[in-house]
N, C-alpha and C positions, 0 to 999 in steps of 0.2 A: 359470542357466548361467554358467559362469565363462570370462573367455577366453581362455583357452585350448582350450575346445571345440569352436568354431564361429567362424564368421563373426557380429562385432558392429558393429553401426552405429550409433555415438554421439554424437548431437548433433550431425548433419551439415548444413552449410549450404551450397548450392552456386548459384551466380547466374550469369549470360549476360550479361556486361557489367555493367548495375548494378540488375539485374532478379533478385530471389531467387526460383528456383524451389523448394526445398528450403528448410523452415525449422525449425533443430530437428530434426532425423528421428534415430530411435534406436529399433532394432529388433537383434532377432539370430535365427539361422537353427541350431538344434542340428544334431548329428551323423544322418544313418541319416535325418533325418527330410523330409517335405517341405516347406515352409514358402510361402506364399502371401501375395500383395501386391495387393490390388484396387483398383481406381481406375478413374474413368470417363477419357478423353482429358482430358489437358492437368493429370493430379494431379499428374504428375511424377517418373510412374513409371520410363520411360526413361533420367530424368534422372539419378536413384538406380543405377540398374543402369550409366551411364555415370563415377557416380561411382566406386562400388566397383571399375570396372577402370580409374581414373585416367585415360581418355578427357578427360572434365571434372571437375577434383580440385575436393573441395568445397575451401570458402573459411574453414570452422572446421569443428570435429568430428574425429575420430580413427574410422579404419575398421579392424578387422583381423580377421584370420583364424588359426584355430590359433594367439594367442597371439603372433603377430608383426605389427606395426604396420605398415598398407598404406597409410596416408596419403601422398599425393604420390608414389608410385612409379612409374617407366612401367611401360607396360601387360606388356608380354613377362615382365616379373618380378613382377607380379602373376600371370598362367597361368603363370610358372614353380613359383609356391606351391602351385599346386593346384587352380587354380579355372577354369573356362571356361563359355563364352555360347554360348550359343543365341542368335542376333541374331532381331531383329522383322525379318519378310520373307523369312525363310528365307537370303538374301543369299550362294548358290551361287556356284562361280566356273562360269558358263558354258559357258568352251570347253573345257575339262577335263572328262573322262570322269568314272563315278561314282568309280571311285578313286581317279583321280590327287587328288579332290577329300576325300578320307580320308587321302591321304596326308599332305596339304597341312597336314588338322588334328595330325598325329603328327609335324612339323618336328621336333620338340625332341630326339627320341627316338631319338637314334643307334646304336642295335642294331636290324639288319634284322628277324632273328628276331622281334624284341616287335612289330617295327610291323606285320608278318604277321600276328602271332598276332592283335592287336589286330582288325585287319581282319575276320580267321574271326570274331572275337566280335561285330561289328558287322552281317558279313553271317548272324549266328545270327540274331541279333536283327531283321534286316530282309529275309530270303529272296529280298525282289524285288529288292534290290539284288544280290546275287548272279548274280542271272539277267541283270543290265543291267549290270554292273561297267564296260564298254567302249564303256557309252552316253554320250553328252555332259551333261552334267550342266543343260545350258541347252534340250535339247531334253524334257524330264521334266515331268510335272502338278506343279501346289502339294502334291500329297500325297506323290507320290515327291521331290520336291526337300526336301520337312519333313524325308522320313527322311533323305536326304543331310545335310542340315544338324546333324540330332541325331547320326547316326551322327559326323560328323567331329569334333564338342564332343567324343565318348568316346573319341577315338583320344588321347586326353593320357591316360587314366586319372584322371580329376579326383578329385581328394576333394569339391565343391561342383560344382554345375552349373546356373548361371542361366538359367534359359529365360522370353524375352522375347516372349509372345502366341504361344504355339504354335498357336491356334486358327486368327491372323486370317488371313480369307481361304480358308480351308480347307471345303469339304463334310464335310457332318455324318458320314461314316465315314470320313475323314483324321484327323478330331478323337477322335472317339472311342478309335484305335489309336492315337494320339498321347499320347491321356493316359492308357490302360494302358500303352504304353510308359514314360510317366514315373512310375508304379507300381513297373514292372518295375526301370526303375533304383536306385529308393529301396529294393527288395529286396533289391539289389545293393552295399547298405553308402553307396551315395551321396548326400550331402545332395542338395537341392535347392530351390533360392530361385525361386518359379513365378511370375512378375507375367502378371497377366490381367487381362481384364473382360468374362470369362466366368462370371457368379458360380455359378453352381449346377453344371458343369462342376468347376470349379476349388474348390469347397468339399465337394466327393465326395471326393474323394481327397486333404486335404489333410490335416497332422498340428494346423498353427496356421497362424492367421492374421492379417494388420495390412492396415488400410483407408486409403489415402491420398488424399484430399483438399487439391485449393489449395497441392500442397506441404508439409501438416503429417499426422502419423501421427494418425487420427480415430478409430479402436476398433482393439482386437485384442483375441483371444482364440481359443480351440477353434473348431472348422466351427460345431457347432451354435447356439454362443452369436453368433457373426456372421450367421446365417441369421435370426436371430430380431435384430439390433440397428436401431433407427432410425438410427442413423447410418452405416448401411452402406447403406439405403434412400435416406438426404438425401443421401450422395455421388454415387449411382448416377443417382438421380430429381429430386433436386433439391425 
């Protein structure tokens, strides 16, 4: 893949004081496709997805996307590129309705008409949020707050859309439509960068994938060849 296609991460080193979480890491994420990052707690997975939106900018490495160079940038101009998160925890705003919490994801978007439209395609995609539009966003299951959460990532239109453990926490038919929705999406022309450690979940529906350990990238490859890798097992099991 060349970059200008996608999102690349090249030799990225990212540390918390004088502690490398991140060592080396270089991976890339094609167009259309879904792209998958496994790790048990504490690979470092978080820490990559807080690089890539310059939260914590790595300390060497070059990041970018579509061929423009995201290294060091604040964050708002990184989601102005094209890219948005799905945070670990769902991390709703609360006291806000389910809309006003949709809206909140489509700031940037100064014509009324798209941010509507956006919305009809959100509540396509999520029917019960339609029917609760006026509900508090804080008073909702982990399962309807997911869709909250994924719905307001798509009210940008992203070209990329990082999702950070869409499982955790979740009952097994919140996960389940969680990750046909993230299907759904990828049908819809949108990358997507899926970090989990939900392995057999998460390697049903994924295009490729890279296994993070300790902070260093430890296999990658297609679903099938990660399903069968020992080092996807020694990350996981130890």
């Amino acid at each position: 893949m060349t970059a200008t296609e996608g999102l690349v991460v090249d030799r990225v080193r990212t540390a918390y004081d004088r502690a490398d979480v991140l060592e080396d890491v270089s991976l890339s994420v094609e167009p259309g496709r879904i792209t998958c990052l496994l790790g048990a707690n504490g690979s470092g997975k978080t820490t990559l997805i807080r690089s890539i939106l310059g939260l914590t900018p790595p300390r060497a490495g070059r990041i970018s996307f579509a061929g423009r160079d995201l290294t060091g940038l604040p964050t708002h101009k990184v989601i102005a590129a094209g890219i948005a998160c799905i945070p670990e925890g769902r991390k709703v705003f609360p006291k806000l309705t389910v809309e006003e919490n949709l809206r909140v994801g489509g700031w940037q978007e100064r014509s009324e008409p798209a941010v509507r439209r956006r919305i009809g395609e959100v509540f396509e995609l999520f029917p019960q949020l339609r029917e609760r539009r006026r509900q508090l966003a804080g008073t909702m299951s982990g399962g309807e707050q997911a869709m909250v959460s994924i719905g307001r990532g798509l009210m940008r239109a992203p070209k990329l859309l990082l999702i950070d453990e869409p499982s955790l926490g979740l009952a097994p038919i919140y996960v389940r439509q969680n990750f046909a929705i993230i299907e759904h999406i990828r049908a819809q022309g949108v990358s997507v960068f899926l970090v989990e450690q939900n392995v057999h979940q998460t390697l049903a529906i994924a295009d490729y994938g890279y296994v993070l350990a300790k902070g260093r990238v430890v296999a990658e490859g297609p679903p099938a060849e990660l399903a069968e890798n020992p080092e996807v097992h020694q990350a996981y099991f130890g």
